[in-house]
C-alpha positions in Angstrom: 0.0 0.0 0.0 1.2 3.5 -0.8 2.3 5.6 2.1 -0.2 8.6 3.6 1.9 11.6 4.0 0.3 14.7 5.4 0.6 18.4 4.6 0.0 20.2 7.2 1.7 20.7 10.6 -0.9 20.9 13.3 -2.2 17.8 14.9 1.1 15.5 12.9 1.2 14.1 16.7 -2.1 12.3 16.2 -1.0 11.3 12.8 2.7 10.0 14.4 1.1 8.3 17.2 -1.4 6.3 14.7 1.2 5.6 12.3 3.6 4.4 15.5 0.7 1.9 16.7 0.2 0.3 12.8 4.0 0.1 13.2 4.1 -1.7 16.4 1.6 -3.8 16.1 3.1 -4.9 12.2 -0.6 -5.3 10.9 -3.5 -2.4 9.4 -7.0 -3.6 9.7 -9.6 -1.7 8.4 -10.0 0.0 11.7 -6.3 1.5 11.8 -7.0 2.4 7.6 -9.5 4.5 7.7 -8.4 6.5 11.1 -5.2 6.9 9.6 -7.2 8.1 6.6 -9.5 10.3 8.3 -6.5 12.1 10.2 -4.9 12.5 6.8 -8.0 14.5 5.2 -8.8 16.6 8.9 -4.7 17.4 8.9 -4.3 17.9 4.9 -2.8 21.8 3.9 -6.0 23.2 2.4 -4.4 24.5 -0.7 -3.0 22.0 -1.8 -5.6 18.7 -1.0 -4.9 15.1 -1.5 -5.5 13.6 -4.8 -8.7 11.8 -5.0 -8.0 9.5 -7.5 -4.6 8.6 -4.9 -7.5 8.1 -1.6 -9.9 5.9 -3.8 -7.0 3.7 -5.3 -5.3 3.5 -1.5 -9.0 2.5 -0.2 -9.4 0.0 -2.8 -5.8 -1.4 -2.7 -6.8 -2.4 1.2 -9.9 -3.6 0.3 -8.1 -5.8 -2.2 -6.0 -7.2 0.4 -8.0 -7.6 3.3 -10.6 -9.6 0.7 -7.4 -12.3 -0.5 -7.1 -12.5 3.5 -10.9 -13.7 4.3 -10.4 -15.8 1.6 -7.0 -17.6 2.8 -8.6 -18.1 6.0 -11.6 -19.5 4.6 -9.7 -21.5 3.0 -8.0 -22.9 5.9 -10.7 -23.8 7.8 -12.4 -25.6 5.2 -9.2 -27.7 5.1 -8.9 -28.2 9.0 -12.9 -29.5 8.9 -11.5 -31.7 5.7 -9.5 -33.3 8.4 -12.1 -34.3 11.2 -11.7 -37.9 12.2 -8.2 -38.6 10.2 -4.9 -38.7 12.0 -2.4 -36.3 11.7 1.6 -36.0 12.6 2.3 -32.2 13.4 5.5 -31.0 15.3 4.7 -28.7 18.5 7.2 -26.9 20.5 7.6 -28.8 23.9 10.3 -27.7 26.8 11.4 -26.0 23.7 11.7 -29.0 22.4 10.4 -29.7 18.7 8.2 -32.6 19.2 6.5 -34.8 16.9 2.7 -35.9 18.1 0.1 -38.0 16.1 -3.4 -38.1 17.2 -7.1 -38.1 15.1 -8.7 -34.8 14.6 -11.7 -34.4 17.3 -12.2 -30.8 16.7 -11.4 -27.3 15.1 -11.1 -24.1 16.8 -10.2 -20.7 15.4 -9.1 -17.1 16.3 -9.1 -14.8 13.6 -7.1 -16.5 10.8 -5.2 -18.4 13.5 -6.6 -22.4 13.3 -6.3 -25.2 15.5 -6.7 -28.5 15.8 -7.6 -30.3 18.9 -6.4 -34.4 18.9 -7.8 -37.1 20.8 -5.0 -37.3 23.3 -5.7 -33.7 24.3 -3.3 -31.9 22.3 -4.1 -28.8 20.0 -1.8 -27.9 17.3 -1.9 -25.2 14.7 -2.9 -26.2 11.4 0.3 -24.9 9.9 1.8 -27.4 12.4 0.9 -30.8 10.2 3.3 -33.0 8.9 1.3 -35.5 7.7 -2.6 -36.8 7.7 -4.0 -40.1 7.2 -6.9 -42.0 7.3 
């Protein structure tokens, strides 16, 4: 995504201080877009506004992106509920330890794009953790 840059001088600190916490926290959702926008229109040097044509290809440039994300994660849980009932080899960190484990799939639970995979032995491992499946 093209960078927001900001032409006037007043209020940069709320501008700096958004721009700081998409920074730190390595990831924009549509939240942090659009007050990042909004900041960048209330702050903007009145004689010399931002390009329209610049705002409407930024906005749909996220929107691009954050739709091929709802789609990978889609995408992942349909495979984790592809793998209810078969048995799967994943490595999990343990004493930090790499550890291989091998269990049948009981259940899926997600957070956000983050799935996982509960075994019958009481285990849950991240879907990116599998090694192997079988029946």
């Amino acid at each position: 995504m093209s960078s927001l840059t900001v032409n006037s001088s007043q209020n940069n600190s709320a501008l700096g201080a958004a721009v700081q916490q998409v920074n730190s926290n390595q990831q924009v959702n549509q939240q942090d877009f659009l007050q990042l926008l909004s900041t960048e229109l209330a702050n903007q040097d009145p004689t010399q506004p931002q390009d329209q044509t610049q705002l409407l290809a930024e906005l749909a440039q996220f929107s691009t992106v954050q739709g091929v994300t709802q789609v990978a994660t889609g995408q992942s849980q349909m495979q984790a509920a592809n793998l209810l009932g078969h048995s799967v080899t994943a490595l999990i960190n343990q004493n930090n330890s790499p550890q291989q484990i091998t269990g049948k799939v009981t259940s899926i639970n997600w957070s956000g794009s983050q799935v996982n995979l509960t075994l019958d032995n009481g285990n849950s491992v991240p879907l990116t953790n599998v090694t192997q499946v079988s029946q």
